[in-house]
N, C-alpha and C positions, 0 to 999 in steps of 0.2 A: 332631598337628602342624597338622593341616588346621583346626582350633577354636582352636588358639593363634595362629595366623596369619592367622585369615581376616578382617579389620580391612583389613589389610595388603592380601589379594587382592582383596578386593573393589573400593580404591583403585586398584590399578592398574589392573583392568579399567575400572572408570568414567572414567577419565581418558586410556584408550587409545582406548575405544568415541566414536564423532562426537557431537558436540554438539548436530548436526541431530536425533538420534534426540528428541531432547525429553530434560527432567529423569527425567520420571517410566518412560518407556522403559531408558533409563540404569540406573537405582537397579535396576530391576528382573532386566535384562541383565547386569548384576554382577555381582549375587547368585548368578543361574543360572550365571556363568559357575564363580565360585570352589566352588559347593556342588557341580559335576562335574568338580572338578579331580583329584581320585585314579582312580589309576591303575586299567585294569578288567584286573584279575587278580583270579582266586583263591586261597582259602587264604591271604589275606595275605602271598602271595609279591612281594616287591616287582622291577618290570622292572630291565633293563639302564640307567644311570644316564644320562641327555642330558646331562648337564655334569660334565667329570671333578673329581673331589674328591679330598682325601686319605684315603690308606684306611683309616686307624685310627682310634682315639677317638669317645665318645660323642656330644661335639659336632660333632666334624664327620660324624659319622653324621647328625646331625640337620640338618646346615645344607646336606646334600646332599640331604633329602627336600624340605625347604621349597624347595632353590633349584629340582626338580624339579615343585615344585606352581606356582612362579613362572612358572615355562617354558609349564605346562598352562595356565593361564591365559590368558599373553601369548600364545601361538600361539591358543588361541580369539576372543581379544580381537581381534588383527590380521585373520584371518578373518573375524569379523564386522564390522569394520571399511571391508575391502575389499570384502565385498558390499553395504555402505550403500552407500558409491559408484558400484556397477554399475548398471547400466539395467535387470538384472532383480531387482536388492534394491527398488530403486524403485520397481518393477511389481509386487511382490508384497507381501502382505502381512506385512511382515519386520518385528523376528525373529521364528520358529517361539514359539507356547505352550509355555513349558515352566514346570515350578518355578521359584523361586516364581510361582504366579497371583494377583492382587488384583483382586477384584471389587468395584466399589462405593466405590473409593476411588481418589485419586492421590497419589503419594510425593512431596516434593522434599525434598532436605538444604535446609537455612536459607539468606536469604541472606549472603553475605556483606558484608566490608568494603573498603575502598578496594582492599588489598592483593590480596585473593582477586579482585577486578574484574579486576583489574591482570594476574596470574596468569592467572587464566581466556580473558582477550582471547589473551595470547601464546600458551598451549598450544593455545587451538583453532583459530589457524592455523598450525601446525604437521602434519607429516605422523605417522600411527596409531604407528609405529616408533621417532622421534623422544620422540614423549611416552611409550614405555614404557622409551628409553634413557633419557629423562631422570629418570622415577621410580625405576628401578634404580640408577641413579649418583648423583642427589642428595638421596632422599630413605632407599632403603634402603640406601646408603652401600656398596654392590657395588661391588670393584675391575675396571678397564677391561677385564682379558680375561675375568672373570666375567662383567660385562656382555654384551660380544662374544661369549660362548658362545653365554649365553643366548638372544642376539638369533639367533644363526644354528639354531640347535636350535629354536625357535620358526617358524623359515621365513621372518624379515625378508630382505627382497632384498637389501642392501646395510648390514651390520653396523657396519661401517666410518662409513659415510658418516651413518646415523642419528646415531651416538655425537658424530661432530663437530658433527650439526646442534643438537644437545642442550645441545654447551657455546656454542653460539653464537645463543641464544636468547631476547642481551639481558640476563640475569639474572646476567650477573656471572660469578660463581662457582659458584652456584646455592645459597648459605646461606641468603641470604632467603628463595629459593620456596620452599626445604627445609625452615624454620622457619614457614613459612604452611601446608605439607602436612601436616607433621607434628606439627603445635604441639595441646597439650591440649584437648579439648574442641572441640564440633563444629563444621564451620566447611561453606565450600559442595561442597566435595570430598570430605567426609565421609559418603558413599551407607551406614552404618550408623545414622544418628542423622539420621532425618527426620520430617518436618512432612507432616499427611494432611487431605487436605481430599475432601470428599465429589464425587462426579459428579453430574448431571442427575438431582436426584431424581423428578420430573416424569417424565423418559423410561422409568423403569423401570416403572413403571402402565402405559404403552400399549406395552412388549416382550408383554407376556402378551395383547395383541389380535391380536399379529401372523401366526399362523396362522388365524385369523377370515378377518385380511385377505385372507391370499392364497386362501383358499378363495372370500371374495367375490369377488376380483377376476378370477379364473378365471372363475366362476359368469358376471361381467356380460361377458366377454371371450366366452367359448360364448354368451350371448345375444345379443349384438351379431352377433357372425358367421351364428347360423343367419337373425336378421332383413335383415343382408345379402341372406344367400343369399336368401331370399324374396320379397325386396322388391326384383324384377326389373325394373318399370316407374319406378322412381325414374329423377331426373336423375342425370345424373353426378355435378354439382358435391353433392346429397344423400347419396349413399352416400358422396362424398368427407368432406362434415362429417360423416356418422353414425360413418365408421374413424375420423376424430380422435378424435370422442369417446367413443368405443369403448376407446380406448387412449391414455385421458387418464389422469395419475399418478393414485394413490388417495390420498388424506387421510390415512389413515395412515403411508403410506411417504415424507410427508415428510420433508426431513429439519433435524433442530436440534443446532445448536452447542452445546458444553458452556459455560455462561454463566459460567467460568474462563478461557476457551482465550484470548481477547483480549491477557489478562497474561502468556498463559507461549506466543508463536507469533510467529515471522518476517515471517509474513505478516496484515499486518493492515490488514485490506479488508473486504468485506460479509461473507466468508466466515468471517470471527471472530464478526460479529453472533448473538447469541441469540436465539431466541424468546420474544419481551414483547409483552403486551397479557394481558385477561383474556376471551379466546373463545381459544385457543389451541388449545384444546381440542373447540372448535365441529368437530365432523367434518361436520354438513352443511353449513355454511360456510364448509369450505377446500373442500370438495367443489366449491362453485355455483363460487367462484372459479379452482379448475383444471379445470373442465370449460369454464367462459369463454374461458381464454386457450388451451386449446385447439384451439377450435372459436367462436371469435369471430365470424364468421359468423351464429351462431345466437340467437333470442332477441332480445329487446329492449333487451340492455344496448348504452349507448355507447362504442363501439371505434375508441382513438386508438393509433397509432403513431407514435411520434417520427422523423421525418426521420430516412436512413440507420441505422436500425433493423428487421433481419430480423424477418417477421410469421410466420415459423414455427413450432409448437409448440414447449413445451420438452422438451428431451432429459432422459430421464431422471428420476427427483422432484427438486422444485426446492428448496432452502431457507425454509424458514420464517422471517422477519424479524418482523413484527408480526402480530397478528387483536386486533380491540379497538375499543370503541367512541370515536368522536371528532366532537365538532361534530353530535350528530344523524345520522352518519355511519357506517356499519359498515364500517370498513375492513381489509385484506387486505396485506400487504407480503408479496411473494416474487420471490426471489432465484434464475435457474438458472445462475448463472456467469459469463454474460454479459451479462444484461440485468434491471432492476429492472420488474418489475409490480405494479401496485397497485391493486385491486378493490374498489370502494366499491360499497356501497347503502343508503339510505335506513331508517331503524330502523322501527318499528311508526308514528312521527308522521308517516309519507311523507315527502314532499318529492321533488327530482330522482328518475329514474330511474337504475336499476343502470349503473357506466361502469365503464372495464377502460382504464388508461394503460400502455404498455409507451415504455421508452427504454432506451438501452445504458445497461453501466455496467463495461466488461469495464475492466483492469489500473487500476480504480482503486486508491488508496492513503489512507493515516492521513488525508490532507485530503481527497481528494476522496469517501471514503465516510465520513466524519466526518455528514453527515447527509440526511435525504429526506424530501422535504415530504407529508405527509400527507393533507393539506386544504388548500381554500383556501375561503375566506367571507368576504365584503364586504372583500375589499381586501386583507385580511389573509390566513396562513398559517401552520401548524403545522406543526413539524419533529418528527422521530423524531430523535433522536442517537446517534451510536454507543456504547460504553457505555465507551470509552476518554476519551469527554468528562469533567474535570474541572472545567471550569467554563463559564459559555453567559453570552452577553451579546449587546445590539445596539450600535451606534452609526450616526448619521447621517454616510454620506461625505460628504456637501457643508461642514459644518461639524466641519474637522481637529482645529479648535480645544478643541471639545466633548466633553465627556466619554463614556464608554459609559456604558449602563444595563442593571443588572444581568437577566438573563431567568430567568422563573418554567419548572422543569422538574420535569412527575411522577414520579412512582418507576418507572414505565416508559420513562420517560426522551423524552414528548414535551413540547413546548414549549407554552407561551401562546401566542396571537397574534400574527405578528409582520409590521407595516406593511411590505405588497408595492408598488412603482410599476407601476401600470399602463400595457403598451406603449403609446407615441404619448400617455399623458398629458402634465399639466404634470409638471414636473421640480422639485418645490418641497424634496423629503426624496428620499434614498437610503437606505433604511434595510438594513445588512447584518449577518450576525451577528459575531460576536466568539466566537471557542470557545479554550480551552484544554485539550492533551492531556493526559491523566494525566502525572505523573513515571514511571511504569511503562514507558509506553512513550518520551514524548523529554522528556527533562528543559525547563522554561521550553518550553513550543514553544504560541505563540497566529497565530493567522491567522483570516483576512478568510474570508467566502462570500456570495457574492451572488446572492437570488434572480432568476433570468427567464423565468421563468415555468412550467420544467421539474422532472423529478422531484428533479435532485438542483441545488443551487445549485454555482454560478461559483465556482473557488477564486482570489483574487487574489494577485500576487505584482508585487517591486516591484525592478530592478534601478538603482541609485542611476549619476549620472554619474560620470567616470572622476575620479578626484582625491586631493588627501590623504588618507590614511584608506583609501581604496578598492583591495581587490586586486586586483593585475595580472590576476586570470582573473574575466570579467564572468560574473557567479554569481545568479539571481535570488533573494531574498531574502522570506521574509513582509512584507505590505503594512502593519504596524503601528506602525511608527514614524514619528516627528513626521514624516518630509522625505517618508516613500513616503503617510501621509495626506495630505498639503500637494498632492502631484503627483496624487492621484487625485480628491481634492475639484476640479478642473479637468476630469474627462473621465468624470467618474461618471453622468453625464446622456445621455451616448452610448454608454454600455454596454450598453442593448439594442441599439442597431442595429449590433454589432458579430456577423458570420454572419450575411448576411442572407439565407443559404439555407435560415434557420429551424433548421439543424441545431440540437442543446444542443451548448454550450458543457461543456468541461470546465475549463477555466482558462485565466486570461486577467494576463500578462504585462505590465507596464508598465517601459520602457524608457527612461531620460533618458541619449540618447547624445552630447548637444553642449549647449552653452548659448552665448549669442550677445551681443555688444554692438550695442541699434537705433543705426541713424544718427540725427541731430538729437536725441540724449540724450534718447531716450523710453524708456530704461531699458536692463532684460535680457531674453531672449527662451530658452525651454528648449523644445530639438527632444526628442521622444518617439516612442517608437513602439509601438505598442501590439496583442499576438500573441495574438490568440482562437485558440486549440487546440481542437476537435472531438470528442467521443467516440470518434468514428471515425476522427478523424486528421487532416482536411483541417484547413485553415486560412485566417487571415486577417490581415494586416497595416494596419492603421490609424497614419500617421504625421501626427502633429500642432504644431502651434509654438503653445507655453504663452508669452502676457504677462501684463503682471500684470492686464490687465482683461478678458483670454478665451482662450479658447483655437482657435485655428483650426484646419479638417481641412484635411492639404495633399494627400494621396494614400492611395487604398485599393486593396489589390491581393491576392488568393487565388491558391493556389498557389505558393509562393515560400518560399525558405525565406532572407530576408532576415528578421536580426532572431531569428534560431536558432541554439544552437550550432552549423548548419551555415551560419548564414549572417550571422558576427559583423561586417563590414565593411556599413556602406549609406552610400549618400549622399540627397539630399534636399535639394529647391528649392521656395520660393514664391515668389509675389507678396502682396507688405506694404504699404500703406497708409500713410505716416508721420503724425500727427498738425497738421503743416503740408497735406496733402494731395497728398505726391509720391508717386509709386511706384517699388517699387522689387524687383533681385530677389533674396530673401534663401536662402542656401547654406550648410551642415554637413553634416559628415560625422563619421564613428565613430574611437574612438581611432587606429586604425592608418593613416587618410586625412593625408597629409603634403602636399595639394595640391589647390585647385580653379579648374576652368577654367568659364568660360562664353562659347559661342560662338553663332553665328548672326545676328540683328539688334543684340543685344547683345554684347557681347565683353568679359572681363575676367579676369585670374588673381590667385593669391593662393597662397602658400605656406604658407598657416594653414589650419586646417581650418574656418573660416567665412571666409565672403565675402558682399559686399554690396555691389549695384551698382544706380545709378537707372535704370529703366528706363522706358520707355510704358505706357500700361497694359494694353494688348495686343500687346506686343510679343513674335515671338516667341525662345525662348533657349532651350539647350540645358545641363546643368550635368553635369560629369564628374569624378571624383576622381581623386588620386593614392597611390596605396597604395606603403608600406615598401619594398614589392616591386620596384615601379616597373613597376606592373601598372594599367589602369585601369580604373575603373566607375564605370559610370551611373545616373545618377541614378533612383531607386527611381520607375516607373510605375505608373500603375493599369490598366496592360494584362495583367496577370502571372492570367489565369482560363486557368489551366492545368488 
């Protein structure tokens, strides 16, 4: 009964177990669950029945062993289900090994089609209970109180309340899902009939060093200590670097991404990154490079740390990103969670001395660890990419107009050359990349990065002003279309001097919250405001009044969360120039502002959300809005270094 059914078990365990667990955990978890679903007696005496049946005839003889094997199942399933979710499933290494084991491979059922998406997205927010009442009732076509046995004989908390959440799941009736579950031939729910792709072949050559390692590492950990102990007349700050590097990672025990995980992971950041380059394997140069950032202090290399970036050793082995040569260059990429380092040194033709760059890079995401510049040489710069990149290009921000140009990228996935502005240069080119994510991870999804001179470039984004077209929740959007090119070609020249406490930039926000009619028909005017976000969080507000022939800075202010989803309302005043020669003081504010005043030497109101009044040219004035509310505020200062 258990080999004519087990199709059947295996389906419902994979479709009650979490989602989170990954594919290949799943398929595997299934299996193990159905292949220990008979009952542990002896002698083939079978137990007392968990679901009552009728008591005669063969079939229903037999439809009360399966509905018993259903039950073992679904009580295993919900069990392990419920300890995904606890904080000690999560902390441990769950589930337990058991049959079946796959070494050397990973499972997934196929993917599927619109339908199974469709399907997929509902059941897996739904609760463990839910998706095994709704397999039971619409797939293996069990009537209500059979279900309701089942559920309650299995251990679901609320039998009842599962069943109704089952028919209210969107899906109708549940025929459709019931014809996509159970329909011929394999589909993505189908955990007996899957596709196998290989693990880190790479990684399995250097498992067999691994007791080497720890024997060496011992060996250098006892040497370090007794030269401590010995080395009694040392400085303090000496035995302090000699323990760093004492109890610096070992080269082997770094660690590398299976260079699959990127396509089949939730979280996709550095931590999905593989190990590429051809030294990968260089064990005394991942060695020089973690014994550097441990004990950076020592030696001759140059040791930088990026503004608000801890110079602490790293915890733990750090991740492997790249080792490989570039530019005449022997460089080093790694990764410990929270910060990117990068160790170059010079190949056998010299050139520069050994250097060691450390900056954050902690809750990056798809964009913002989309790429990290490698090198830089005369002007120019090399990126590593992530390996979620589909497609790489440049374009010049200054001219919206212009096309991008395609970018040359090797099979390890660094780039050509790509023209960097030099801080406090002219401003003649802005050249930024153009990336495309795979469809794997967001379907159509392209965005801007701009270098300034840090490990990982600026991600730009582009929030349009309020209007036709535009939804009511102000949402910032990729900077790659015609209007958010148009508005960034006007302020792409002042993008370095945005954080001018040197921090890196993590992305940076462009804002069109007003547009304006000038007095004396000198056109139209677009307030902006523009939000440097930090690695580390601080920030920066730069608001600007875009004409058609420049763009003026009106006020810069840190600290503030104006211009944030926590600080959606601003207002914002300058003095303007008219092309006659008067002055004058010009005023906007943000959609929700129904009113603005200006007092002091000047004085004027307006029930619009612009205003504009002739002023002296020093004269002074004050400007205040009026919010929906009937609440008011002031006009955004550059006093806000909080």
């Amino acid at each position: 009964m258990l080999v004519e059914q087990y199709g059947g078990l295996v389906r419902l365990a994979y479709l009650v177990l979490p989602a989170s667990l990954g594919r290949h955990r799943r398929v595997l978890r299934a299996h193990s669950l159905a292949q220990r679903a008979l009952p542990r007696t002896g002698g083939g005496a079978r137990p007392t029945p968990t679901v009552p049946a009728p008591r005669h005839g063969a079939e229903r003889v037999a439809a009360l062993i399966g509905n018993d094997l259903r039950v073992a199942v679904l009580r295993a399933a919900l069990k392990d289900a419920r300890r995904a979710g606890s904080w000690a499933g999560r902390a441990t290494a769950w589930p337990p090994r058991r049959l079946p084991v796959v070494l050397g491979l990973r499972l997934f059922p196929r993917s599927g089609n619109a339908d199974d998406m469709a399907l997929g997205q509902v059941l897996s927010g739904a609760e463990p209970a839910t998706r095994g009442a709704f397999v039971l009732r619409y797939v293996d076509g069990l009537s209500e109180p059979e279900v309701l046995e089942m559920l309650r004989a299995a251990g679901a908390g609320d039998p009842a309340g599962a069943l109704d959440a089952a028919d209210r799941l969107g899906l109708g009736d549940g025929a459709a899902a019931a014809r996509v579950l159970s329909a011929a031939g394999p589909s993505e729910f189908d955990a007996c009939t899957v596709r196998a792709q290989p693990t880190d072949l790479l990684r399995r050559r250097r498992r067999t060093r691994l007791a080497g390692a720890v024997v060496l590492a011992a060996l250098v950990t006892a040497t370090a200590l007794v030269a401590t102990h010995q080395d009694t007349e040392g400085s303090d700050v000496a035995g302090s670097d000699a323990a760093r590097s004492a109890h610096a990672p070992a080269a082997q025990d770094l660690r590398r991404t299976d260079p699959a995980l990127w396509a089949d992971t939730s979280r996709v950041d550095f931590t999905a990154w593989p190990a590429r380059g051809d030294r990968t394997d260089d064990t005394a140069l991942l060695t020089r490079a973690l014994e550097t950032w441990s004990s950076p202090a020592r030696g001759d290399t140059d040791v930088s740390f990026a503004p608000g970036t801890p110079a602490d050793p790293p915890p733990g082995s750090p991740q492997l990103l790249y080792a490989g040569e570039v530019d005449a260059r022997t460089v080093v990429l790694l990764h410990d969670g929270r910060r990117l380092a990068r160790y170059t040194e010079p190949d056998a033709s010299g050139g520069a001395p050994a250097a060691l760059s450390v900056a954050r890079a902690d809750d990056a995401d798809v964009t913002t660890a989309a790429a990290v510049a490698v090198t830089e040489r005369d002007g120019a710069a090399r990126y590593l990419l992530a390996p979620w990149i589909a497609e790489a290009g440049t374009r010049d921000l200054l001219r919206p107009d212009a096309a991008g140009r395609d970018l040359d990228v090797s099979a390890d996935g660094v780039t050509e050359p790509v023209p960097a502005t030099p801080p406090g240069g002219s401003c003649e080119r802005r050249t930024v990349l153009q990336l495309r994510s795979s469809s794997r991870i967001v379907e159509d999804h392209s965005f801007l990065l701009a270098d300034r001179g840090g490990l990982s470039p600026v991600h730009l984004t582009y929030t349009p002003l309020p209007g036709a077209g535009t939804p009511a929740a102000r949402q910032p959007r990729e900077a790659t279309g015609s209007a958010a090119l148009v508005a960034w070609s006007r302020l792409a020249c002042g993008l370095d001097g945005l954080s001018d406490g040197g921090e890196p930039v993590r992305a940076v926000n462009l804002w069109d919250f007003a547009d304006q009619r000038l007095p004396q028909d000198a056109g139209r005017a677009v307030w902006s405001c523009a939000r440097a976000v930090t690695w580390r969080g601080t920030d920066e507000v730069s608001v600007n009044l875009r004409t058609r022939d420049a763009a003026q800075p009106v006020v810069r202010a840190r600290g503030t969360a104006a211009c944030s989803r926590f600080g959606q309302h601003v207002v914002a005043d300058a003095r303007w120039r008219s092309p006659d020669g008067d002055w004058y003081v010009l005023a906007a504010g943000s959609r929700a502002v129904t009113g603005l005043r200006v007092t002091g030497e000047v004085t004027a109101e307006s029930d619009d959300r612009t205003l504009a009044v002739r002023a002296p040219r020093g004269a002074e004035a004050a400007v205040t809005g009026r919010l929906r509310t009937g609440e008011d505020l002031a006009a955004l200062t550059g006093d806000g270094d909080r």
